[in-house]
C-alpha positions in Angstrom: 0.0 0.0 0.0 1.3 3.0 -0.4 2.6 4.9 2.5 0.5 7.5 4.0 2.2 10.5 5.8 1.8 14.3 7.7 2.4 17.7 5.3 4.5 19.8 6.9 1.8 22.0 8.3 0.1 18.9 10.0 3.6 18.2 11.5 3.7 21.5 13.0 0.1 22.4 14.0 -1.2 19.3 14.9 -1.0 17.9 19.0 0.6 15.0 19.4 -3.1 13.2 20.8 -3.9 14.2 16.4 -1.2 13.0 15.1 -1.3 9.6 17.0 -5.2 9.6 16.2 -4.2 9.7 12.8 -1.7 7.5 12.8 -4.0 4.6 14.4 -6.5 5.7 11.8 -4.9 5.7 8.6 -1.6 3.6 9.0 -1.6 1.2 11.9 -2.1 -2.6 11.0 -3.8 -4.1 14.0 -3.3 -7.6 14.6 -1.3 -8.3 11.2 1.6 -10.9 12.5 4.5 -9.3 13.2 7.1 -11.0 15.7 6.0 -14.1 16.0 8.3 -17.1 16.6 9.6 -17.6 12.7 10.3 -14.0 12.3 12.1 -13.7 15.8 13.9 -16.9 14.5 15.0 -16.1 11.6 15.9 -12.1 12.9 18.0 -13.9 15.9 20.0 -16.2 12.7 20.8 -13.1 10.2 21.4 -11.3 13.3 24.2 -13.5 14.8 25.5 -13.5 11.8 25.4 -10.2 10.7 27.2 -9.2 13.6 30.1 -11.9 13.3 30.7 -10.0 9.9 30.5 -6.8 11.5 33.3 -8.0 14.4 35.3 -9.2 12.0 35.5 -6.0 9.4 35.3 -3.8 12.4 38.6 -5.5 14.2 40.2 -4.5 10.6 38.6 -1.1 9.2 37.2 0.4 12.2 34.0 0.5 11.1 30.4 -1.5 12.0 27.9 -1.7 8.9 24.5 -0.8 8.6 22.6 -4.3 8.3 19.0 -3.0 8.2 18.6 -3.0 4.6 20.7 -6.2 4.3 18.6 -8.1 6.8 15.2 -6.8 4.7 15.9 -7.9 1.8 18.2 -11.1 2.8 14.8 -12.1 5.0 12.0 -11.1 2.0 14.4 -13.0 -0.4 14.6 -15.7 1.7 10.8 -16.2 2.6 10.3 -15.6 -1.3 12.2 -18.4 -2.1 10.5 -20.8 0.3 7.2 -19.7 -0.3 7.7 -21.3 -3.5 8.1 -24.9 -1.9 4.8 -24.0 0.2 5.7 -22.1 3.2 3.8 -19.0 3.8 5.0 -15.8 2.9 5.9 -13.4 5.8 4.1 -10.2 6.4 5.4 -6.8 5.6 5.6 -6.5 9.5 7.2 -9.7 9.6 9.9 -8.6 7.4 10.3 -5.5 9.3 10.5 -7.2 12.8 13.3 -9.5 11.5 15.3 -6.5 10.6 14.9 -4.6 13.6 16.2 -8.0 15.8 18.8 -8.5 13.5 19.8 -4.5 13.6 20.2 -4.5 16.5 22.3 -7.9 16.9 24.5 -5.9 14.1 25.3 -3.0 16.1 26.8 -5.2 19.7 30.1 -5.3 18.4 31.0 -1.5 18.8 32.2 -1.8 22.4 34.1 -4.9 21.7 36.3 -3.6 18.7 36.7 0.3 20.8 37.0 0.9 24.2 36.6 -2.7 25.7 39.3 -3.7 23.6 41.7 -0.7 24.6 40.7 -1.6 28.6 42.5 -5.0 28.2 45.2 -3.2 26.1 46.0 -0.8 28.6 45.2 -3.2 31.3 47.1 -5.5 29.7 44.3 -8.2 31.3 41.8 -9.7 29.7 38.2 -9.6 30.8 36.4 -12.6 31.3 34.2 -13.7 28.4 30.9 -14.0 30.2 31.7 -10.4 32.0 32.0 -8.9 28.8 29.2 -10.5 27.4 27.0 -9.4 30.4 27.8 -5.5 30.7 27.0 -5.5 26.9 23.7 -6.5 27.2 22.8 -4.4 30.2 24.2 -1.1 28.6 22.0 -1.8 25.4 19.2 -3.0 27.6 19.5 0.2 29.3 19.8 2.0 25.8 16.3 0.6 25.0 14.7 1.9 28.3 16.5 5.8 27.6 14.8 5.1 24.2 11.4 5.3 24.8 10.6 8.2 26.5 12.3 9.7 23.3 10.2 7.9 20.8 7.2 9.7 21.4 8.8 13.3 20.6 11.4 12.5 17.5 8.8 9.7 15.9 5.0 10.5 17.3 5.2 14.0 17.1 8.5 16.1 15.1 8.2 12.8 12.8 11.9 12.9 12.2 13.1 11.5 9.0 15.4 9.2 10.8 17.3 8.2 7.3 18.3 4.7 7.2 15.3 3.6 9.1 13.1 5.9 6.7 15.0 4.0 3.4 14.2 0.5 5.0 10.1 1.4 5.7 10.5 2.7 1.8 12.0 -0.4 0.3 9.8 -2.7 2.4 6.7 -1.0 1.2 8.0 -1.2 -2.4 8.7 -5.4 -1.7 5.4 -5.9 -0.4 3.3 -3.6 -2.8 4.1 -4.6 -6.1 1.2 -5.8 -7.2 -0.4 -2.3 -7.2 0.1 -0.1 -10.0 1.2 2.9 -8.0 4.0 0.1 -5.2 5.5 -1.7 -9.2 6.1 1.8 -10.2 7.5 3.1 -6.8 9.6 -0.3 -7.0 11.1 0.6 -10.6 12.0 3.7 -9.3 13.3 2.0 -6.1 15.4 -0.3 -8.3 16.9 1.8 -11.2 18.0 3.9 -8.4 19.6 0.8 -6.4 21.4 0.1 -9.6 23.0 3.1 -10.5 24.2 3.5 -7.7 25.3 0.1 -7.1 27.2 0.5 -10.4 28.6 3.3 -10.0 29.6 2.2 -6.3 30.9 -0.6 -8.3 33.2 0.7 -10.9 34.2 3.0 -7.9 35.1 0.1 -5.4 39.0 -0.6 -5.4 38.4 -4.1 -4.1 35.6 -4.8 -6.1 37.9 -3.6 -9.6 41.1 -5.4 -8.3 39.0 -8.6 -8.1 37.4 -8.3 -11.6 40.3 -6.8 -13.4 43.4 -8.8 -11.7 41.9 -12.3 -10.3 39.6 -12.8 -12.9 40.3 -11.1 -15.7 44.2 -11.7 -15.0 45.4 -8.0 -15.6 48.6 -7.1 -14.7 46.6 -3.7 -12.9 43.6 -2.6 -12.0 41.4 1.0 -12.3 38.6 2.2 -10.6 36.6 5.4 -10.7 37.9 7.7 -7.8 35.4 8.9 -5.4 37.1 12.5 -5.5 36.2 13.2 -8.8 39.6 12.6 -9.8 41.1 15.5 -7.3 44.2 13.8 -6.0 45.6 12.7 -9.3 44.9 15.8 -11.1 47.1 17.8 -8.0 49.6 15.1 -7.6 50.3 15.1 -11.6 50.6 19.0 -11.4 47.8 19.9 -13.8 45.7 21.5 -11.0 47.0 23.8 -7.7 45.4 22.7 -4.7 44.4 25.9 -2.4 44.8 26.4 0.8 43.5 27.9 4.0 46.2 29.1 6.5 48.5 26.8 4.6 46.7 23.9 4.7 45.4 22.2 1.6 42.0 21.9 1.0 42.2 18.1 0.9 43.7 17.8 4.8 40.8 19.4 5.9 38.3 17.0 4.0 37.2 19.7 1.6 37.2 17.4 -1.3 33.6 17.0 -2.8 32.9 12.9 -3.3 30.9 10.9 -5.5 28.6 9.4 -2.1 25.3 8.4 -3.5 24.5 7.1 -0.3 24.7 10.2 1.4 23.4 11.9 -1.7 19.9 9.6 -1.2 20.2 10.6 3.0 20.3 14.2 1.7 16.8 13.9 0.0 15.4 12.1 2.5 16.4 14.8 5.0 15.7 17.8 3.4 16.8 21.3 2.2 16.4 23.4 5.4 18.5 20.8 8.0 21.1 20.0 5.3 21.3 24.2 4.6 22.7 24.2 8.2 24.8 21.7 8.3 26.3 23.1 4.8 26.5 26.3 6.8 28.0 24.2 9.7 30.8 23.2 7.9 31.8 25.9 6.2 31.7 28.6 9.0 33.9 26.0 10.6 36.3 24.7 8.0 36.5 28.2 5.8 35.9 30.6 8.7 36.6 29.8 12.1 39.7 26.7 11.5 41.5 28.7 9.2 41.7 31.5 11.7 42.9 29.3 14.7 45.7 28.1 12.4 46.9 31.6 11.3 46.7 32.2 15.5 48.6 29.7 16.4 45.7 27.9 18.3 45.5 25.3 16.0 49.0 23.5 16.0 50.4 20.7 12.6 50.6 17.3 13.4 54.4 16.4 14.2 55.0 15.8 10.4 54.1 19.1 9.3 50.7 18.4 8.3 46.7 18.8 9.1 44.0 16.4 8.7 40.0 16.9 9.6 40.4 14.1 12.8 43.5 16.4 14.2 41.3 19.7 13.6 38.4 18.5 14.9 39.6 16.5 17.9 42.6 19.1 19.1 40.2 22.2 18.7 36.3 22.0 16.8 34.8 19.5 18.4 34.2 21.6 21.6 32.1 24.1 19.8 30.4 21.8 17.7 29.5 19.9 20.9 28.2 22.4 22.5 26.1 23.7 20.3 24.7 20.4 20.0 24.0 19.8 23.6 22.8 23.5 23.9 19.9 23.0 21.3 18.9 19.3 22.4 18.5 20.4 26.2 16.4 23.5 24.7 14.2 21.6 22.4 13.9 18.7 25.6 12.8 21.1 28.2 10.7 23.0 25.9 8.3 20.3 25.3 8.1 18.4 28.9 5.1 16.5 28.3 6.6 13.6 27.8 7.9 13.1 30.8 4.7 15.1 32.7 2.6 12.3 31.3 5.3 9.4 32.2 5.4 10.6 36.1 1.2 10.8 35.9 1.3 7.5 34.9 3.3 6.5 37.6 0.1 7.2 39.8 -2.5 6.2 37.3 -3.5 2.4 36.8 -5.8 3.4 34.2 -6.3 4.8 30.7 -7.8 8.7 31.2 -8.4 8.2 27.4 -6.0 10.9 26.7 -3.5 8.8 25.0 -4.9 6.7 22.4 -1.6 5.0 21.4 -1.5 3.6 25.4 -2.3 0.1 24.1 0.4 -0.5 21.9 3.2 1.7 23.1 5.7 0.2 25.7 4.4 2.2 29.1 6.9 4.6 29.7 6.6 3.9 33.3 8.8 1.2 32.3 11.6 2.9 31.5 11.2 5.0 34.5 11.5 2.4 36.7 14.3 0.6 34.6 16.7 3.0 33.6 17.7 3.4 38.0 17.5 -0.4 38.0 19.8 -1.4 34.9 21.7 1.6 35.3 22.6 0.5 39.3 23.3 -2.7 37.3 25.4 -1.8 34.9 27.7 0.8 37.5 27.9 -2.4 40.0 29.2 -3.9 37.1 31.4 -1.2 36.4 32.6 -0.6 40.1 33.0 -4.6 40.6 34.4 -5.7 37.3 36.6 -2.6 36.2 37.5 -0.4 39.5 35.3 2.3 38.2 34.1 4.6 41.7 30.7 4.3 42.6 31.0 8.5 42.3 31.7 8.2 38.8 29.5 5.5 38.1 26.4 7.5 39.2 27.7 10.6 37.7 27.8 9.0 34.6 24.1 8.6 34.7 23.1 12.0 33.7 25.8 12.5 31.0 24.9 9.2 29.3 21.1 11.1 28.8 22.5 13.9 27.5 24.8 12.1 25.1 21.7 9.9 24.4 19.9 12.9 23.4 22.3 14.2 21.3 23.0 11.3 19.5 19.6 10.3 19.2 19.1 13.6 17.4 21.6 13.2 15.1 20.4 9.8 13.7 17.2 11.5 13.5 18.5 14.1 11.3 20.6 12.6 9.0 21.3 8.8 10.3 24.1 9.3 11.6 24.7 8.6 15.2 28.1 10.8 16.2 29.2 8.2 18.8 32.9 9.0 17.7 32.8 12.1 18.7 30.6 11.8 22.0 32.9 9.1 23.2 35.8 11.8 23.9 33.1 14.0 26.1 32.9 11.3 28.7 36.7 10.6 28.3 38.0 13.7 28.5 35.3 14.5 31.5 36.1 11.6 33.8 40.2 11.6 33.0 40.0 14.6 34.5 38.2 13.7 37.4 40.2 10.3 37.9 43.2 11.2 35.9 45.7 8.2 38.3 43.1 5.7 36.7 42.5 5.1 32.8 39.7 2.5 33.6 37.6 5.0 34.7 37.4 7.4 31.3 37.6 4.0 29.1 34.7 2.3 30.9 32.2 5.5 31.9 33.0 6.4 27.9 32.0 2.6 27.2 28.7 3.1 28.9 27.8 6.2 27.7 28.5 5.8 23.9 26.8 2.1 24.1 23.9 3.2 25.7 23.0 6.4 23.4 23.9 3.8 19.9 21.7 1.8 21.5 19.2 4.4 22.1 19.4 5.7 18.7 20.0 2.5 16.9 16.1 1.3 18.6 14.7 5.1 17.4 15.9 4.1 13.8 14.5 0.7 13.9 10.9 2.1 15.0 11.0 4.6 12.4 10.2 1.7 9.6 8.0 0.0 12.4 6.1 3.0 12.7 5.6 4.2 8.9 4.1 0.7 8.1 1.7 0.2 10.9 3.3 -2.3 13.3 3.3 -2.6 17.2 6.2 -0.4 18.7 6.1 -2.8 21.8 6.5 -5.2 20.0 10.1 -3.9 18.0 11.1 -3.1 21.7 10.7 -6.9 22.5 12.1 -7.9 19.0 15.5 -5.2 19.8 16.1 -7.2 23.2 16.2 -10.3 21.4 18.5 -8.9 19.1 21.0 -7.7 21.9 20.8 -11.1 23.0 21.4 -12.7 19.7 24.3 -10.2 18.9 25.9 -10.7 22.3 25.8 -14.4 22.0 27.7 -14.6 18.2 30.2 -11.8 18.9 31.6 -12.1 22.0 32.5 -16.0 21.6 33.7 -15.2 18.4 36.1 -12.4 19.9 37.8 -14.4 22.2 38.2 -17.5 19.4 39.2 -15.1 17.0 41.8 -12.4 18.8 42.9 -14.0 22.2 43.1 -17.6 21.0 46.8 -17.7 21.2 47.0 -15.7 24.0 49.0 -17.2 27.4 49.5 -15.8 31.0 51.8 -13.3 30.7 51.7 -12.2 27.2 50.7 -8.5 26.1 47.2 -8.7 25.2 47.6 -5.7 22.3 50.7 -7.6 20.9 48.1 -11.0 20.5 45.5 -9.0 19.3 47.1 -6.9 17.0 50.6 -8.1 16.6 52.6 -6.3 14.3 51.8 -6.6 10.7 48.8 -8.9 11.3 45.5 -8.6 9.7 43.7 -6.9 12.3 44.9 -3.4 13.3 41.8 -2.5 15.6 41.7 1.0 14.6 38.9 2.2 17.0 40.5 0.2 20.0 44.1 2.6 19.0 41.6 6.2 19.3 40.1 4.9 22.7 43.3 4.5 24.1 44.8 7.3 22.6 42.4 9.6 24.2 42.7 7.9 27.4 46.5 8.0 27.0 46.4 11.9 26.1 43.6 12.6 29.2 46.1 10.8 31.7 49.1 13.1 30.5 47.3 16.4 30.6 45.4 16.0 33.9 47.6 13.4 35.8 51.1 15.2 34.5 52.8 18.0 32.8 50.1 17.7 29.7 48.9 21.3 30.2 45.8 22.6 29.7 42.9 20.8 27.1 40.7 23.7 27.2 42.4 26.3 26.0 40.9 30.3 26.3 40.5 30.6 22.7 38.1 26.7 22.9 36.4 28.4 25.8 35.7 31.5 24.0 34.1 29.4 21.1 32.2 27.3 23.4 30.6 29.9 25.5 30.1 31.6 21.8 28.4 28.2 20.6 26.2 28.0 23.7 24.8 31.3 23.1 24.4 30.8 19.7 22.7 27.3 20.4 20.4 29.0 22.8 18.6 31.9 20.6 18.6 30.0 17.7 16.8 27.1 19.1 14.3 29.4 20.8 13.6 31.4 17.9 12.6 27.7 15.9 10.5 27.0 18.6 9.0 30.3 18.9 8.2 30.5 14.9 7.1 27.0 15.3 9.5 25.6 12.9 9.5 28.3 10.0 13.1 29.4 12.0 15.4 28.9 8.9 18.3 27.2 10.9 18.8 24.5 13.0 21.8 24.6 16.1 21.7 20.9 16.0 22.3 20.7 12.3 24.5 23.6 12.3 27.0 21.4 14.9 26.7 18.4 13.1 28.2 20.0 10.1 31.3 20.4 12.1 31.8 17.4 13.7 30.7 15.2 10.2 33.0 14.5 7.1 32.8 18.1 5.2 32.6 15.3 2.1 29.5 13.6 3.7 28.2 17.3 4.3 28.7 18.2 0.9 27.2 15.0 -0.4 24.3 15.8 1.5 23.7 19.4 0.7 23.8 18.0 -3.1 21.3 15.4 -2.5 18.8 17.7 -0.6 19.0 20.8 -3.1 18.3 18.5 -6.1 15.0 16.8 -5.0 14.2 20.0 -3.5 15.0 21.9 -7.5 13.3 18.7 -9.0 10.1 19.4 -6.5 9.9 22.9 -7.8 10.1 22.5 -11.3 7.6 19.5 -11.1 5.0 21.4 -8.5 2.4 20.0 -11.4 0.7 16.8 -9.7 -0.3 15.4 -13.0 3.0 15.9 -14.4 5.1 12.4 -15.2 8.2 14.4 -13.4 5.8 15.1 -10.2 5.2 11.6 -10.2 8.6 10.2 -10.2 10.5 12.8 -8.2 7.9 14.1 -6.0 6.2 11.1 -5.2 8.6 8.5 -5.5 11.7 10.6 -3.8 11.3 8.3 -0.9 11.6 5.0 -3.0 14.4 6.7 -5.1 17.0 8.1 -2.2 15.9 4.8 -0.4 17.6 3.0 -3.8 19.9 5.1 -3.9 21.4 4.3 0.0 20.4 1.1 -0.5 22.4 0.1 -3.8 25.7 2.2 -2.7 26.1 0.7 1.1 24.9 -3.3 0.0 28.0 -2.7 -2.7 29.8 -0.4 -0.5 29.8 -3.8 2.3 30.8 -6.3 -1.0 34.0 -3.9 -1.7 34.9 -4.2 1.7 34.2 -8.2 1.9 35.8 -8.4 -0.9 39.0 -6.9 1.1 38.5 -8.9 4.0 37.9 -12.6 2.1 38.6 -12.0 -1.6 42.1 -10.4 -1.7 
């Protein structure tokens, strides 16, 4: 069927109570199946094995994979196939269930390849499998109850875009409608935009090229398109001059422009006004702002000589862009407190007042307000017990890991992104200074914070699909747990059999992990305990200051900023042409991913104007079916984006 959704002015004028009314009315399912036992099954089997993959790339590149839109279609091909031989077809809710327990197995290995690793590094102790496996699961349990009081502003009522999660209710609506003129049409758009951008990711993807072109083709060489539009060669042949800010090249600073169609398709789905500020983010910062710090002297080289957009950002940006961020989200939280009015009324109600007419199907918030002190006492026992961590630090960790939560859980709303890179250092920096005479405690407070906000905003993103096609959110809530479980169970096994096999008694746990010129490098796992590393010099010895006057100028500068602006889009009730949140996540993202994004969200919103005719064929495929074509396009450059990198990792 084809999804139904708000208009802008419905979005912004309607209560919350209308907009759920709605939602019940138009778009929920009822009783359709949706996790029963086959698609929990089947979820908890993709998902334990989506997650090994993810360990295993992760210990190598750094990086965990998206595995929604894997999961949808590996499940809806799968049930396809069988329904041939008889078995029943799954539902579209089905479907979507099996992706959000497999999603969320996906996403358990970030602690394990980052800071739990770097603990044992500098440590140099291993922790116990089944402690490991434990703390996991309670931090993401505990990212699932911080969730939900959450879910009812960013999905119920702003109806955040929520990317990724918006491209998987897309393609799962295109899967399951076909047989309607309107879903095969919305499903050829869905599809030619897949494969352009699959085949462009393609002929882009080194891997991918050096397979085709060396091992099977058996070429001497191999060539592939260059996702900087051919920048780098053209400057390092001489036929261009780079230019520079403060005397440093454009491309140190991540100023290159990149063929991303992923983030091209996240750009449409987001829209012109949030990707305006982030544009304008980035380029107050990068243009404006950086350059000026490194003509100061505030902004020092590397030791070779050089920048790069991870030295900028982490020795000086970040803080601003932080703020600004934090600013805005604690704004736009207190300024609509009904959430948590209605939560603490609950707490003394035992029945429905009629006033909520979701109550039924939502998971009762009083949940979450009993469970967060519960799991959280849990997981600081666990922390205090298992890792040395203070009680005192433990409990103050508490109220940073909801801002962080918040923060992050914003982001992936915005643009699907969830910044737990950057957040991490907030909690490390904060606590080293506290505890300076003991890494464990800025490794493992930045440990719970980071998982528990992912977590938080990993569930948002799985609702988002959940909620577009009608299902039960309880129910997804239920279907993420099993998920952690499922994740927790294939990864951390797998760790231990894969890393620490060969380790002994007295070894060095890095050097059997990562031993010199092995396979696995562990690049997170090296950041973590660099930052821990840098937070014990500067606060436990002769490191100097971290916040410099010129970072607390720009922070108290940002806060201000973060502050009027956030009002004023309240006050205007949206119309407010800029958004703090978006404006700080243009600093702290990849200008290239920025710039991507900008790109993507200008041209739907140019193809929009020109086709404002409804009757027009133009309106029809790029107004109507912009969904189903950025969902393609994210869809067909991440699935080939994951086969370069497998390729890597098993091919080559």
């Amino acid at each position: 069927m084809a999804l139904e959704r708000l208009t802008e002015e419905q979005v912004r004028t309607w209560s919350r109570e209308q907009k759920d009314r709605w939602w019940l009315e138009k778009v929920y399912r009822g009783d359709m199946p949706q996790l029963t036992l086959r698609s929990a099954a089947t979820g908890f089997l993709l998902g334990g094995v989506l997650s090994a993959t993810n360990l295993y790339i992760g210990a190598k590149t750094g990086w965990t994979l998206g595995v929604g839109l894997t999961s949808v279609i590996l499940a809806y091909a799968a049930f396809r196939l069988m329904s041939q031989l008889g078995v029943r077809d799954m539902t579209i809710l089905e479907n979507n269930a099996s992706q959000s327990v497999a999603t969320a197995a996906g996403y358990m290995t970030g602690p394990l390849i980052s800071g739990l690793a770097a603990y044992m590094w500098i440590e140099n102790a291993l922790i116990p499998w089944w402690q490991m496996l434990l703390f996991n699961i309670v931090l993401s349990v505990l990212g699932v109850l911080v969730a939900f009081p959450m879910k009812r502003r960013f999905i119920n009522d702003e109806q955040q875009p929520f990317p990724e999660g918006q491209a998987c209710g897309v393609v799962l609506d295109a899967l399951y409608s076909t047989s309607a003129a309107v879903g095969m049409f919305k499903a050829r758009a869905l599809a030619g935009a897949a494969a352009l951008a699959g085949g462009l990711s393609a002929l882009m993807g080194e891997n991918l090229m050096k397979l085709v072109q060396e091992k099977w083709l058996g070429f001497s060489s191999s060539f592939h398109l260059p996702h900087d539009f051919g920048y780098a060669k053209l400057v390092e042949k001489g036929w261009i001059s780079e230019p520079k800010l403060s005397g440093a090249p454009l491309s140190q600073l991540g100023m290159v422009p990149a063929l991303d169609l992923a983030m091209f398709g996240a750009g449409g789905l987001m829209g012109l006004r949030s990707a305006a500020s982030m544009m304008l983010g980035m380029l107050l910062n990068f243009v404006v702002i950086v350059p000026a710090m490194i003509a100061a002297g505030e902004i020092l080289p590397r030791a070779n000589g050089t920048f790069s957009r991870a030295h900028v950002l982490n020795s000086w940006a970040l803080w601003w862009g932080i703020v600004i961020m934090v600013v805005a989200s604690l704004v736009a939280l207190f300024a609509k407190p009904e959430v948590f009015v209605q939560a603490f009324r609950g707490l003394r109600r035992r029945k429905s007042t009629g006033e909520d007419p979701v109550a039924h199907i939502e998971l009762p918030l009083w949940i979450s307000f009993l469970g967060i002190p519960i799991v959280g006492a849990i997981g600081i026992w666990m922390a205090y017990t298992w890792f040395g961590v203070s009680w005192v630090f433990g409990l103050s960790a508490l109220p940073l890991i909801m801002i962080l939560s918040l923060i992050a859980a914003s982001s992936t709303a915005l643009t699907g992104i969830t910044p737990t890179g950057s957040l991490s250092k907030i909690p490390q920096f904060t606590f080293g200074a506290l505890d300076p005479k003991h890494p464990p405690t800025n490794l493992m407070t930045g440990v719970m914070c980071v998982e528990v906000a992912g977590n938080a905003s990993n569930l948002l993103m799985d609702i988002k699909p959940g909620y577009m096609l009608g299902g039960k959110p309880r129910h997804q809530a239920i279907g993420h747990m099993i998920g952690i479980v499922a994740g927790a169970l294939a990864s951390t096994p797998l760790f231990y059999v894969l890393f620490l096999s060969g380790y002994s008694p007295g070894d060095n746990v890095q050097a059997t992990m990562s031993p010199d010129g092995g396979q696995f490098g562990f690049p997170s796992a090296v950041q973590w305990k660099g930052v821990s590393e840098l937070v014990t010099a500067i606060f436990g010895g002769s490191g100097g200051t971290l916040l410099t006057r010129s970072i607390v100028i720009s922070m108290v500068i940002a806060a201000v900023a973060g502050v009027v602006m956030e009002v004023l889009r309240i006050r205007t009730r949206g119309r407010f042409p800029l958004s703090p949140l978006a404006i700080g996540l243009g600093v702290v993202i990849p200008p290239e991913s920025t710039l991507a994004m900008f790109a993507g969200a200008a041209f739907f919103a140019w193809m929009e104007r020109r086709h404002a005719n409804a009757e027009s064929s133009g309106h029809k495929l790029w107004v109507d079916s912009k969904e189903p074509i950025c969902a393609g396009l994210i869809a067909g450059a991440a699935l080939i984006g994951i086969a370069d990198i497998l390729t890597k990792v098993f091919l080559l």
